[in-house]
C-alpha positions as protocol buffer text, in pm:
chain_id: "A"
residue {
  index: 1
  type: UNK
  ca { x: 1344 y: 211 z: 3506 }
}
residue {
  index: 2
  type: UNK
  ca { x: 1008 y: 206 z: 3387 }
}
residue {
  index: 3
  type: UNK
  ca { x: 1019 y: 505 z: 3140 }
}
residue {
  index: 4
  type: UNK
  ca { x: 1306 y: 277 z: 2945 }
}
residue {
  index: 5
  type: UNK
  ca { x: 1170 y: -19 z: 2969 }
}
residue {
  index: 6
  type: UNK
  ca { x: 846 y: 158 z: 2767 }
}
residue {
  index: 7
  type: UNK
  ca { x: 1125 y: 322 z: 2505 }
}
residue {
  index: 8
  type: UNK
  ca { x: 1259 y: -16 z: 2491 }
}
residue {
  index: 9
  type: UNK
  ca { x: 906 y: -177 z: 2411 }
}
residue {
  index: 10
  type: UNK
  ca { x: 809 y: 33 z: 2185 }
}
residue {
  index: 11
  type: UNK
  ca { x: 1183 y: 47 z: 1999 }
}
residue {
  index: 12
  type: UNK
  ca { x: 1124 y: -385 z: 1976 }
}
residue {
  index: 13
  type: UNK
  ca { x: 747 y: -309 z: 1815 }
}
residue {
  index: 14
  type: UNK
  ca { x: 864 y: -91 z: 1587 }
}
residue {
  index: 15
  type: UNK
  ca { x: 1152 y: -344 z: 1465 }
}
residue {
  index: 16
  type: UNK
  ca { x: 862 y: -599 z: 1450 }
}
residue {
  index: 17
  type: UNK
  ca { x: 640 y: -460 z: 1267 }
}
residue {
  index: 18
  type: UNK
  ca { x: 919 y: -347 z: 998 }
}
residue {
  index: 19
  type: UNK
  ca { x: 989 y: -679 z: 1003 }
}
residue {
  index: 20
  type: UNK
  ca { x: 651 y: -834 z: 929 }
}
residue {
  index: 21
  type: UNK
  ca { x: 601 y: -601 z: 670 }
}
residue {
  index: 22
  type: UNK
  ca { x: 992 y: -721 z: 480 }
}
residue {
  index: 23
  type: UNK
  ca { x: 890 y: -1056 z: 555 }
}
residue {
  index: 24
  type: UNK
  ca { x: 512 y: -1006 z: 381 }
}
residue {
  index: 25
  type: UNK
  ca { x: 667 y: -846 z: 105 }
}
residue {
  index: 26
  type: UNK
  ca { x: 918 y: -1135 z: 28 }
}
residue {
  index: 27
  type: UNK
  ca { x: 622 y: -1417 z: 61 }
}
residue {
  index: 28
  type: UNK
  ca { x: 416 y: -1253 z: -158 }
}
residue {
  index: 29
  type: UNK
  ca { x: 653 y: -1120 z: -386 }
}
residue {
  index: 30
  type: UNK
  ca { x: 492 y: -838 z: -354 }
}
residue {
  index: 31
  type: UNK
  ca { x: 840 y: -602 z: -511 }
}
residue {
  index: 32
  type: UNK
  ca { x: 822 y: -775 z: -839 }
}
residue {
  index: 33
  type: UNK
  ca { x: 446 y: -745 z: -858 }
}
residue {
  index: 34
  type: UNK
  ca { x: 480 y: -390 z: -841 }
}
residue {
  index: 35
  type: UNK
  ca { x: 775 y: -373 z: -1072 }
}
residue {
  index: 36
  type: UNK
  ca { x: 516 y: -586 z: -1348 }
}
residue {
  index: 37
  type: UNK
  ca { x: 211 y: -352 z: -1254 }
}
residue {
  index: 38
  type: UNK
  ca { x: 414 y: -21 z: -1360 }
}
residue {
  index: 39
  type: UNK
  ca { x: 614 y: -149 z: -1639 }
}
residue {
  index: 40
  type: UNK
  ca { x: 424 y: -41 z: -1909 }
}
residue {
  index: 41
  type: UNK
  ca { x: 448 y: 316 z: -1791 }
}
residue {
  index: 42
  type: UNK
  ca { x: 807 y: 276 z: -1748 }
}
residue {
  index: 43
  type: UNK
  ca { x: 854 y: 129 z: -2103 }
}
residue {
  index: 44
  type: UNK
  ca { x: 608 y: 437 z: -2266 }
}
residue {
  index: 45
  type: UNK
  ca { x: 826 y: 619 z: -2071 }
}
residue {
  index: 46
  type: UNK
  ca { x: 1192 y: 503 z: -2185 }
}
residue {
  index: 47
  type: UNK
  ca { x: 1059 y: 444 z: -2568 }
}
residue {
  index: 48
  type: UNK
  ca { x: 1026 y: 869 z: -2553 }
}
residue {
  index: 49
  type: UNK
  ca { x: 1358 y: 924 z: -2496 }
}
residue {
  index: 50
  type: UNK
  ca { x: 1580 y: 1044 z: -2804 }
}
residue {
  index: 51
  type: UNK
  ca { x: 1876 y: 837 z: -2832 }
}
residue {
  index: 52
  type: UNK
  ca { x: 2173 y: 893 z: -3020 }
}
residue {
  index: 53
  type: UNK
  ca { x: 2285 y: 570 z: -3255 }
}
residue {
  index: 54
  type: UNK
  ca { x: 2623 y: 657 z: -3427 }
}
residue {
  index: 55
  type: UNK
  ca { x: 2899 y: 490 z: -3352 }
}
């Protein structure tokens, strides 16, 4: 009883802390600062690339 009741509490910090983190991330807008901080890298990136233009 008291070896799953320890799995359980552990299982239920695990899920918080997961969900803490989602919810910081949201708040913050944290996914869409990180997509702005490595754009430019991303665009150096894509403007390398050959690309074939005929119709």
């Amino acid at each position: 009883m008291k070896k799953s009741l320890k799995i359980c509490l552990k299982i239920l910090a695990v899920l918080l802390m997961l969900f803490t983190g989602t919810f910081l991330i949201y708040i913050f807008n944290l996914d869409m600062k990180l997509t702005a901080a490595i754009e430019p890298w991303l665009l150096k990136h894509y403007d390398k690339i050959e690309r074939d233009r005929h119709l």
